[in-house]
N, C-alpha and C positions, 0 to 999 in steps of 0.2 A: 574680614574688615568690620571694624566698629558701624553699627549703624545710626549714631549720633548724628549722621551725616544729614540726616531727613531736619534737624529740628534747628541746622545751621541759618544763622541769618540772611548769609550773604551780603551783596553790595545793596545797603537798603535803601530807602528812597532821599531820607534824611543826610543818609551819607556822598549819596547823589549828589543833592541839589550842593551843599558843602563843595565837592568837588569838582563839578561839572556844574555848575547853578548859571554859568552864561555864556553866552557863545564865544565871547574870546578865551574862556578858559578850556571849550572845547577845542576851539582851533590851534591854540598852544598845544594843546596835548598831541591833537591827530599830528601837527608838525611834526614831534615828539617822535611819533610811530613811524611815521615816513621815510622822515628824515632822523636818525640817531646822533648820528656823526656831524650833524649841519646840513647844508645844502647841498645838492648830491644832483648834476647834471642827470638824466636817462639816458642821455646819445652819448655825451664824451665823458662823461663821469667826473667834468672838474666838478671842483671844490665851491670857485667862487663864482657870484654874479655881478655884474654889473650896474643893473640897473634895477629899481622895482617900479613897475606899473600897474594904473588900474582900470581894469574891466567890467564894466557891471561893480557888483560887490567883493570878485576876484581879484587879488593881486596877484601879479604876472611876475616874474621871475625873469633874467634875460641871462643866459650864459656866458661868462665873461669869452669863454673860450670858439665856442660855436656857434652863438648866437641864438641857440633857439628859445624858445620860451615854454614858459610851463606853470602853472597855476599848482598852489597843495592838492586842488582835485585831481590832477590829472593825473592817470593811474591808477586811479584810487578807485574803489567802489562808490566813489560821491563824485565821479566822475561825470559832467553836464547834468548836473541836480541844483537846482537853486535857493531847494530848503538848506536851512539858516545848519550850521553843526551841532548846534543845542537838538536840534530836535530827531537829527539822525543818532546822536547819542541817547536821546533819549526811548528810539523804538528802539538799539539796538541792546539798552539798558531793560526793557520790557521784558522785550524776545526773550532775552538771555533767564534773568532773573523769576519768570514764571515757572509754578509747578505743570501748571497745563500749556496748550495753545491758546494764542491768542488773536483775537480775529482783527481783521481789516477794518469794521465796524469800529472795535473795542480803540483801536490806533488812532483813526479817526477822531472819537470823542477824547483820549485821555491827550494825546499831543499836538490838536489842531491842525488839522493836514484834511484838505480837501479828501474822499475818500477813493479816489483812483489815485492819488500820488500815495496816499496809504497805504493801499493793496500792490503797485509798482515797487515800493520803498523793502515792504515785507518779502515782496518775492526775488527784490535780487539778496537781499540779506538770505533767503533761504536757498537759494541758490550756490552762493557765497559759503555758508554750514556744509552744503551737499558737497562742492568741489574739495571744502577743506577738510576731508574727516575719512580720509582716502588708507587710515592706517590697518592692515590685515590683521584679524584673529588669530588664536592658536589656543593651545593647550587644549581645557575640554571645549568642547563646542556641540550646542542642540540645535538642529534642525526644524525648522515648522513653517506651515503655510496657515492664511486664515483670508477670511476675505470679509469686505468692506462692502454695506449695504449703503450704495449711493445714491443720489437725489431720483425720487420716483418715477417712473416711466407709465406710459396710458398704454394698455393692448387689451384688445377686444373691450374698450368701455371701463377698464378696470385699473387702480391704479395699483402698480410692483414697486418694487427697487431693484434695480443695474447693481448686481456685485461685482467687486475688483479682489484680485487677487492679489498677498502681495505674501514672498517670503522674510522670512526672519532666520536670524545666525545669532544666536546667546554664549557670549564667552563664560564660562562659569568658574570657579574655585573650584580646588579638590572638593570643599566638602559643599558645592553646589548653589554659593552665592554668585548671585550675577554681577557681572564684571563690567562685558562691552556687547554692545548689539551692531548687527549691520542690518538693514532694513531694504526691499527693493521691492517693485511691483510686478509680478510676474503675471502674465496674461497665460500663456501658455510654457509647457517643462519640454522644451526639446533640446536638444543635445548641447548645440551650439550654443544657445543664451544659456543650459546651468553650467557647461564647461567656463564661459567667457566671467560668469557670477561667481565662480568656484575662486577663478586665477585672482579675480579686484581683491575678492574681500576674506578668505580662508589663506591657512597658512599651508604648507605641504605636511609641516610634519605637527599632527594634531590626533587629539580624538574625537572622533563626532559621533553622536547621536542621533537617531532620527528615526522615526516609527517605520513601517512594511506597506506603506500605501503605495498605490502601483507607482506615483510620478516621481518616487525617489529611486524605482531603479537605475533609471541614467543616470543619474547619481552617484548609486554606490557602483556602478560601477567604472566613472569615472575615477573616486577618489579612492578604488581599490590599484587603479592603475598607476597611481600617485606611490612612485618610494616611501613614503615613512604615513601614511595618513591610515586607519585603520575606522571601520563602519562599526558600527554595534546598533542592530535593529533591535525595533520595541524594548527599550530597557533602560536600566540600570540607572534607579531615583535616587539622587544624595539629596535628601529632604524634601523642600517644600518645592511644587512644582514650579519655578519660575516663571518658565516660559505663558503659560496659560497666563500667567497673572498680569504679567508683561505684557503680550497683544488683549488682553481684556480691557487696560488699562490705557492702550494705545487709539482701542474704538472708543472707551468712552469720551477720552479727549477731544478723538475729531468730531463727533455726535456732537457735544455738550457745547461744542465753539463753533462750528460752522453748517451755513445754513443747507450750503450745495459748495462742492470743489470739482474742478475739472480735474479728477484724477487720469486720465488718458492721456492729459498733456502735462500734468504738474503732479502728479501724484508723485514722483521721485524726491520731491522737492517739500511736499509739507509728512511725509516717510523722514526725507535727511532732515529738517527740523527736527522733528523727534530724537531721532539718532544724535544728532551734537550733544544737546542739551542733556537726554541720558549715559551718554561717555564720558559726559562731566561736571554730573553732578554732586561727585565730591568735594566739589570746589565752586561753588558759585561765584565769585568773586574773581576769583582767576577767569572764569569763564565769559565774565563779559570784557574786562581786557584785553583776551585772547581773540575776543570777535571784533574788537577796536583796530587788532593791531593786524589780526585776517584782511580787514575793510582798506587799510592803510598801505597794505603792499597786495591788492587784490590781483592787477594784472600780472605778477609774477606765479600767484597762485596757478590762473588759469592757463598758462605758457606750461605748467609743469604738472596737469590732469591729464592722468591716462586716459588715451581716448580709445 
């Protein structure tokens, strides 16, 4: 595939403020995403309402048929949030639209958002990425671990760094361009967590790659036990080494944007950030509507995550 891809515009900011520039034109939209059809009961699925009320800054909905009530937010990923739409559109315009991460701080100053509502806003939207990007690899696929040197630690008078481990799945082309990645934090390779990593995110029938270091025998010999999947250790370069370039690129991001992360608790979560935003970066512009319209039917997403 062309890699024109890098020098595309995207959804720019210009083009932004144009169509998104105030909050009733985001709340029109997210309606939009929610609701396609019009107004759409959750309990009894009628059609119409009765009444509109209001709440706060919420207006309430009343079902003609059931009577319950329901706000645009509710279900939503902006569900008991009382920042304005303009401005959840516009971190979710950030997120999407940056080549690197973006930090809490960075949210903070460019959208006005207190910065605990910042860092809250960012981690369910990245949470939201993580549930939504659930689709399996196949064809060729490289294998690799790398580990992440996180906020410094004191022993014996001396300050270290805590590393995290985390693996990586590179979908590639015949001729070795990178395609799709799956991203996860691994602490430890035993059976049961590479078996349960294999079934989310590998296809059955593929080719994988992956070097002779001792923690990929359970591994391969899992995915030897798999009808159609076939191992090939140490080997076999169709060009430029991806993968390396790939997690080189993945540390300098979180280095160069954040100060300290609790990767032990959230580490899956700014991992699947990455992940989104690289499965689809052919299309920036698609991809932050695609996060709009994630945000807008969010609790159907999470009803339908393997757990």
């Amino acid at each position: 595939m062309s890699q024109n891809f890098q020098f595309q515009v995207g959804l720019s900011h210009i083009e932004f403020c144009r169509v998104f520039g105030s909050n009733t034109k985001c709340r029109r939209h997210f309606e939009s995403q929610k609701w396609p059809g019009g107004y759409t009961c959750r309990k009894c699925s009628c059609k119409k309402y009765s009444s509109i009320s209001k709440r706060g800054t919420q207006l309430i909905y009343h079902c003609s048929n059931c009577r319950s009530q329901e706000s645009l937010r509710s279900g939503t990923l902006l569900e008991g949030s009382r920042q304005p739409f303009l401005k959840w559109y516009w971190v979710m315009h950030l997120m999407s639209q940056s080549k690197n991460c973006i930090s809490a701080l960075e949210l903070h100053r460019l959208v006005d958002l207190p910065y605990k509502t910042a860092l809250h806003i960012k981690h369910k939207i990245m949470e939201m990425m993580f549930e939504s990007d659930k689709e399996r690899i196949g064809s060729y696929v490289e294998i690799n671990e790398t580990q992440l040197e996180i906020s410094p630690v004191e022993k014996n008078n001396q300050y270290g760094h805590s590393k995290r481990t985390f693996i990586a799945a590179l979908q590639t082309s015949v001729d070795g361009r990178p395609q799709m990645i799956k991203l996860r934090p691994m602490n430890y390779f035993k059976r049961e967590k590479m078996e349960s990593w294999l079934e989310e995110n590998i296809c059955t029938c593929c080719e994988a790659i992956c070097d002779s270091q001792h923690c990929y025998e359970t591994m391969c010999g899992l995915c030897k036990n798999k009808a159609h999947m076939n191992i090939l250790l140490n080997k076999t370069k169709r060009g430029a080494n991806w993968m390396n370039i790939i997690l080189s690129n993945i540390k300098a991001s979180i280095y160069g944007t954040y100060h300290t992360i609790d990767f032990n608790h959230y580490g899956h979560l700014y991992l699947g950030d990455f992940q989104y935003r690289f499965n689809r970066r052919f299309n920036l512009k698609k991809m932050f509507y695609e996060l709009v319209a994630s945000a807008a039917r969010y609790s159907y997403i999470k009803e339908n995550v393997p757990t």
